[in-house]
C-alpha positions in Angstrom: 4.3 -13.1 15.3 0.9 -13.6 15.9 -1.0 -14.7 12.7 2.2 -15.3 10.5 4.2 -18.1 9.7 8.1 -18.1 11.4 11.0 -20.2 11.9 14.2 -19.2 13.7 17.7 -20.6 13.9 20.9 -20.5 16.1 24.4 -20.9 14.0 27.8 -20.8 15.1 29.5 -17.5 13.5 31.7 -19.9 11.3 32.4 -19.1 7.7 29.7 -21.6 7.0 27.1 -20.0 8.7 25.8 -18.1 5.3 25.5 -21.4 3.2 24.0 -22.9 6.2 21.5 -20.0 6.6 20.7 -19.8 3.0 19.5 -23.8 2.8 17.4 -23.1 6.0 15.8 -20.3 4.8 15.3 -21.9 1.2 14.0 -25.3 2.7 11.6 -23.0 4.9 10.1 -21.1 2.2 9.8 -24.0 0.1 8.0 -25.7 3.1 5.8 -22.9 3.1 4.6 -23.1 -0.4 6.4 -20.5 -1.3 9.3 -19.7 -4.1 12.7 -18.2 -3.3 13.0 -15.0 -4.7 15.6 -14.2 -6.6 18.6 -13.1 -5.3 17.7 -14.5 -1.3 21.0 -16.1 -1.4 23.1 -13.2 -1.5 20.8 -11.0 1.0 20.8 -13.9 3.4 24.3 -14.3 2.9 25.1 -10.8 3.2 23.0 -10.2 6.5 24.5 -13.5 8.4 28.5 -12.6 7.4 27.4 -8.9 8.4 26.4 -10.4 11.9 29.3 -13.4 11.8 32.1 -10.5 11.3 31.1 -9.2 15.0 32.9 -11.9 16.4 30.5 -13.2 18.4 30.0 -16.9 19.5 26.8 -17.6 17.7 24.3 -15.9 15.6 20.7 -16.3 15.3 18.5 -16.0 12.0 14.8 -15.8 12.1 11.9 -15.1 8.9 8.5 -14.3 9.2 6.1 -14.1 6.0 3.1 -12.0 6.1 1.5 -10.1 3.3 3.7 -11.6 -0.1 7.1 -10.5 2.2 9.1 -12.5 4.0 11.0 -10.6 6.9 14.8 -11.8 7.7 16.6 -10.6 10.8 19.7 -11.8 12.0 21.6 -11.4 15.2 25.1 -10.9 16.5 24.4 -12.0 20.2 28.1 -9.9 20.9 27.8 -6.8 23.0 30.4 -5.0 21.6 30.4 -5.7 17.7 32.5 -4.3 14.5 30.5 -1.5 13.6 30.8 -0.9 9.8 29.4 2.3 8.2 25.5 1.8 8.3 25.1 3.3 5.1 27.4 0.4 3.5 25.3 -3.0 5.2 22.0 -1.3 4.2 23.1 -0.3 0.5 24.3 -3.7 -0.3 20.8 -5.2 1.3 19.3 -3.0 -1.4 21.1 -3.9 -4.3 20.8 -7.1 -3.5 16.6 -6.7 -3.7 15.8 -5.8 0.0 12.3 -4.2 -0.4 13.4 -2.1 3.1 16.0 -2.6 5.4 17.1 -1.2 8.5 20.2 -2.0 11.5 20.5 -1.2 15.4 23.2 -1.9 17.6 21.4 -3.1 21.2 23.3 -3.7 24.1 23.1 -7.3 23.5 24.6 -7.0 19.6 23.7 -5.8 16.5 20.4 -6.5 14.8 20.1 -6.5 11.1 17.0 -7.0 9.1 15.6 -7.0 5.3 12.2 -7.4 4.0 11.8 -9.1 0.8 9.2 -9.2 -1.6 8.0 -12.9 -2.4 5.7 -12.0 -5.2 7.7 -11.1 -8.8 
């Protein structure tokens, strides 16, 4: 993450965790100097229950900005997760104003990641 501001967080995979994630992420930003787009609550809260419905432990959330985007990923940290139909996370992450977005299941859990555009 060389030359771009980034944050990262560990959250228990509680129903919470998408509110939680959400206020980080806005706080962040707004630390930043920069405005939440709209619609970052439902893409953050989308891509955190995505990873929370694995049934792991914990999940982790981290953002990068670079270039007018801000780059969210978040993390299952469960080996053998739910695997919904890709095609369903990813076109929800676009309705909800993902400028590109993209999964992969590792052997360590499922990664899930949106770029947003942080200029209207």
């Amino acid at each position: 993450m060389k030359n771009r501001q980034g944050a990262a967080w560990s959250l228990e995979a509680q129903p919470w965790a998408p509110g939680k994630a959400v206020a980080e992420v806005t706080e962040r930003l707004g630390k930043w100097g920069l405005k939440r787009p709209d619609g970052l609550e439902a893409l953050v809260g989308h891509l955190v229950s995505t990873v929370v419905a694995d049934g792991g432990r914990h999940v982790s959330l981290h953002l990068a900005e670079q270039n007018d985007q801000a780059l969210l990923l978040a993390f299952s940290h469960h080996p053998r997760p739910h695997q919904p139909r890709d095609d369903d996370v990813l076109e929800r992450l676009r309705e909800l104003g993902a400028a590109s977005c993209g999964m992969e299941m590792t052997v360590d859990g499922r990664q899930v990641w949106a770029a947003v555009d942080l200029k209207a």
